[in-house]
C-alpha positions in Angstrom: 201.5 263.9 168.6 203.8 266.2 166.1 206.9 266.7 168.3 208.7 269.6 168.6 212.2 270.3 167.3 214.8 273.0 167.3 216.4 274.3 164.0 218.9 277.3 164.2 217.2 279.5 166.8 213.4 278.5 166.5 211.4 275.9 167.8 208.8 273.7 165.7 206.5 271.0 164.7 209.0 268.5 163.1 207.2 268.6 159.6 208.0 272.1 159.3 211.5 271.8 160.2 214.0 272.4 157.1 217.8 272.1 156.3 219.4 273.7 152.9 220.2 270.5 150.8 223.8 272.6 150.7 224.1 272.0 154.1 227.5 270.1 154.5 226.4 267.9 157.3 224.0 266.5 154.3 226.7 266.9 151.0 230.0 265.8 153.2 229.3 264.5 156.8 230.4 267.5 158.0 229.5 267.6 161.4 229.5 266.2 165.0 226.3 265.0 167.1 225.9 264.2 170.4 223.0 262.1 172.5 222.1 262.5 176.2 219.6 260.3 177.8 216.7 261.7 179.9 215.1 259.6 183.1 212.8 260.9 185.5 212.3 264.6 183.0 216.0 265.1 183.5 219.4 265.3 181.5 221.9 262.6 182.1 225.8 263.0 182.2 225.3 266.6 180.4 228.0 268.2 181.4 230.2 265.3 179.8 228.3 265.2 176.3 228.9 268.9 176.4 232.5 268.5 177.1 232.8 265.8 173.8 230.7 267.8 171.8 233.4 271.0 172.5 236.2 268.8 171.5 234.9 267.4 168.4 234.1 270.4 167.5 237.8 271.8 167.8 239.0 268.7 166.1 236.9 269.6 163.4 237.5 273.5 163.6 233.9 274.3 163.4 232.9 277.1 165.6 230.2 276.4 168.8 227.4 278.5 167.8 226.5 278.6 171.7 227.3 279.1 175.2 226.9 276.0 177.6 223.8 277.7 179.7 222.0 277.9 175.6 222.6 274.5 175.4 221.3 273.5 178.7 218.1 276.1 178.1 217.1 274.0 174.9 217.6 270.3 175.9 215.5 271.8 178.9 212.8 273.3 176.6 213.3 270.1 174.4 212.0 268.0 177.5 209.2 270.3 178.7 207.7 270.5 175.0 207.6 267.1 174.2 206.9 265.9 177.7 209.7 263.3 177.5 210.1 261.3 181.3 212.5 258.9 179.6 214.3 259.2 176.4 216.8 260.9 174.5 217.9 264.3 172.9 220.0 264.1 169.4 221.4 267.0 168.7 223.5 267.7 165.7 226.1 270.7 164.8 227.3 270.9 161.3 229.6 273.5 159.5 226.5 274.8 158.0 225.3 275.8 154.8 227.4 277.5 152.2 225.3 278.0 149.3 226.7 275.7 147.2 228.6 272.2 147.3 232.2 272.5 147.3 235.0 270.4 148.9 236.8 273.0 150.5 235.2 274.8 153.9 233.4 277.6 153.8 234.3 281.0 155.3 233.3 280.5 159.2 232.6 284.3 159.4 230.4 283.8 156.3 228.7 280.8 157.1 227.1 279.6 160.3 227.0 276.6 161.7 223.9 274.5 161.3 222.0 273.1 164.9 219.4 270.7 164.8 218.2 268.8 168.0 215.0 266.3 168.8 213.4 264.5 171.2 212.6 260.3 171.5 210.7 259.2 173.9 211.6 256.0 175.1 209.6 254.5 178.0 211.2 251.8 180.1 214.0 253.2 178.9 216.0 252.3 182.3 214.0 249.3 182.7 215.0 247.3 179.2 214.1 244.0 179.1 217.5 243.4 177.6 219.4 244.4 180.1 217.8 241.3 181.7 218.4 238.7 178.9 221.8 240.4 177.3 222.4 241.0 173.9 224.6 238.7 171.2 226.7 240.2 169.3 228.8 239.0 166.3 232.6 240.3 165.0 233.1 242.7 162.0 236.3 244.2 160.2 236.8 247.8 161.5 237.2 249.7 158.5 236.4 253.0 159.5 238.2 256.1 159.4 241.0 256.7 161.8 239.7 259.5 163.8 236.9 257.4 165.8 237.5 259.6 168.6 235.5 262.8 167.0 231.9 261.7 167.1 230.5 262.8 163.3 227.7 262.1 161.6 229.7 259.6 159.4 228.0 256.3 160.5 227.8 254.3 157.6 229.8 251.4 158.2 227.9 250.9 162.2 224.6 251.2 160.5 226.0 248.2 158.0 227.7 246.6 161.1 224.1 246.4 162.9 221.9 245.0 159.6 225.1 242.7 159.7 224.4 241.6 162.9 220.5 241.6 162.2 221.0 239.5 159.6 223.5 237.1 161.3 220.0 236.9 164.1 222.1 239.1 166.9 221.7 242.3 168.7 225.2 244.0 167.3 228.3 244.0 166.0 232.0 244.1 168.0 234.4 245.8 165.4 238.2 244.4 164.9 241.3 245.9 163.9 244.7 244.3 164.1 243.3 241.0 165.6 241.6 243.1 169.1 237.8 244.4 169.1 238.0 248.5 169.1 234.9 249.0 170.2 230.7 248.1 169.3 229.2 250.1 166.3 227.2 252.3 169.0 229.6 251.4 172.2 232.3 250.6 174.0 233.1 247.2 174.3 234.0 245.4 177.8 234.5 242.0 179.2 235.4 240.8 182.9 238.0 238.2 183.9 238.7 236.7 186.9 237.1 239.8 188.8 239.2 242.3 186.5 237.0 244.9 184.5 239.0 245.0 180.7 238.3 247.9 178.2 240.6 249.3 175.4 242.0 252.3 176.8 241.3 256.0 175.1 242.6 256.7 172.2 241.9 258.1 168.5 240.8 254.3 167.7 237.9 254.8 169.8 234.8 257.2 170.8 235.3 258.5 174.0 232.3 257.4 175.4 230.9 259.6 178.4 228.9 256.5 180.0 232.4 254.7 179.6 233.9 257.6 181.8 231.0 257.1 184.4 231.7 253.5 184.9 234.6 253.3 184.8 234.4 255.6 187.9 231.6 253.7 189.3 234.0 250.4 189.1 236.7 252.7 191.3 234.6 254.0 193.8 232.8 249.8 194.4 237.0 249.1 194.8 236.5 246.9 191.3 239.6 246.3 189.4 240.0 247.9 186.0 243.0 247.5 183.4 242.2 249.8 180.2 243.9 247.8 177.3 242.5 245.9 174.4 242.0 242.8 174.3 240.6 239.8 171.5 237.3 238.5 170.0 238.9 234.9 171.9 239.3 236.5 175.1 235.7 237.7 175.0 234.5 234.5 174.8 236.3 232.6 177.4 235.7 235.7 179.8 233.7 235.1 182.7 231.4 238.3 181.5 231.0 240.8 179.2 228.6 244.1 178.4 228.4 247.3 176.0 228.5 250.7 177.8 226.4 253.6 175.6 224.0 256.8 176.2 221.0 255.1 175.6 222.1 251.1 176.7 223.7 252.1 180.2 224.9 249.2 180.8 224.1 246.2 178.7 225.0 242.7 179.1 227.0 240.9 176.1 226.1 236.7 176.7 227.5 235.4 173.2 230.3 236.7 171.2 230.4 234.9 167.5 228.0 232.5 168.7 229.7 231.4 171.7 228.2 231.7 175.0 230.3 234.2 177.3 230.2 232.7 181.1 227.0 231.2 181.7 224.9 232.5 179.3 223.3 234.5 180.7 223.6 238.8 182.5 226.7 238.6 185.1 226.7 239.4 188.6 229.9 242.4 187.8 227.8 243.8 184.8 224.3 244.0 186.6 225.8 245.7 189.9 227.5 248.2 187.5 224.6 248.9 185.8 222.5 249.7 189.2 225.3 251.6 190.3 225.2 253.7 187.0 221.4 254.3 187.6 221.4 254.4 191.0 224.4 257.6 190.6 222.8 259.0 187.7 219.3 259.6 188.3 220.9 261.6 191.6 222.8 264.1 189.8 220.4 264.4 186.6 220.1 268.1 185.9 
């Protein structure tokens, strides 16, 4: 089945969907993307990928082609076209397509931004058999650009960080800078200690992940304690737990860290009750 896409204003069969090749997002990286999960035919955490996708673009000063009810009416139309029950929706804004390749930006009242959004269906999507195992992951250099916060295209050095990983037989890489983990090359990073939640706290070092935001509010409102500060590839692995928070992972459990064996083993108790409290919240106010 051809899936249908959406390119500038029109929807189509994905092999007829066409960017310039002077389209900056393709010569430079220019632009920002954002990914919302779909369970049960509906949008998860929406209105906070919005909100991100706002706020890189005004980081990037690249003007929001459209309003938030658009937005909503596509992903919705996304869904409905390509039947998708579970899954995600990429969408991508860049500054568009000037003509030509230069290093200076174009004329924003010249040259519109570009938007491109799909579909993956994912089924089992909430039901991973990960989730149930956890994932390994091993520890990288963070050598990426200092404004981790705006979520661009530029993912380079994460795609390298997983075949580093792949290659190293684990699920994903934990990046380090300055001797403490920033973050995972798709995720925010977490570990639990003596009943306290630990993640690096917001900043440009890191994304500011949406399903971060959610759990972290989940973890308030089940009275769990947080503290929002970073903290070291040797603290992960003599924590009593650890996971990856994402868009598409939920909640994930993390059971080795450099090929040592966080807690047990094996998925905590603190990370599987978050993710079913995640879920659980979710699925009820999917729009």
């Amino acid at each position: 089945m051809t899936r249908t896409v959406y390119v500038n204003g029109d929807y189509l069969p994905e092999d007829e969907a066409k960017v310039s090749i002077f389209d900056r997002g393709f010569l430079m990286a220019d632009a920002v993307y954002e990914v919302t999960s779909v369970l049960g035919g509906k949008l998860i955490d929406f209105p906070g990928h919005l909100a991100r996708l706002q706020r890189s673009l005004d980081a990037l000063d690249i003007r929001n082609p459209l309003s938030e009810d658009d937005w909503l009416a596509i992903h919705r139309a996304l869904v409905e076209k390509n039947a998708i029950d579970e899954g995600m929706i990429y969408l991508q804004v860049s500054r568009g397509s000037p003509g030509d390749r230069d290093f200076s930006f174009p004329d924003p009242e010249t040259c519109a931004p570009t938007v491109v959004l799909f579909t993956q269906s994912k089924p089992g999507l909430a039901d991973s058999p990960q989730a149930k195992t956890g994932i390994r992951v091993i520890s990288i250099e963070d050598i990426r650009w200092g404004r981790r916060d705006i979520k661009t295209v530029q993912l380079l050095y994460p795609s390298m960080g997983k075949m580093m990983a792949k290659k190293a037989g684990c699920d994903d890489a934990w990046l380090v800078e300055d001797g403490a983990v920033t973050e995972g090359t798709s995720n925010n990073a977490w570990i639990i200690k003596g009943g306290k939640i630990i993640t690096r706290q917001l900043s440009n070092d890191i994304l500011h992940g949406i399903t971060r935001a959610s759990v972290l509010r989940c973890a308030a409102e089940a009275q769990m304690e947080v503290e929002e500060r970073p903290f070291t590839i040797a603290e992960a692995q003599e924590a009593d737990e650890a996971f990856i928070t994402s868009a598409s992972a939920f909640v994930m459990p993390v059971v080795e860290v450099d090929g040592v064996a966080v807690g047990s083993g094996k998925p905590g108790p603190v990370a599987m009750r978050l993710r079913e409290i995640y879920l659980e919240e979710k699925r009820k106010a999917a729009i």
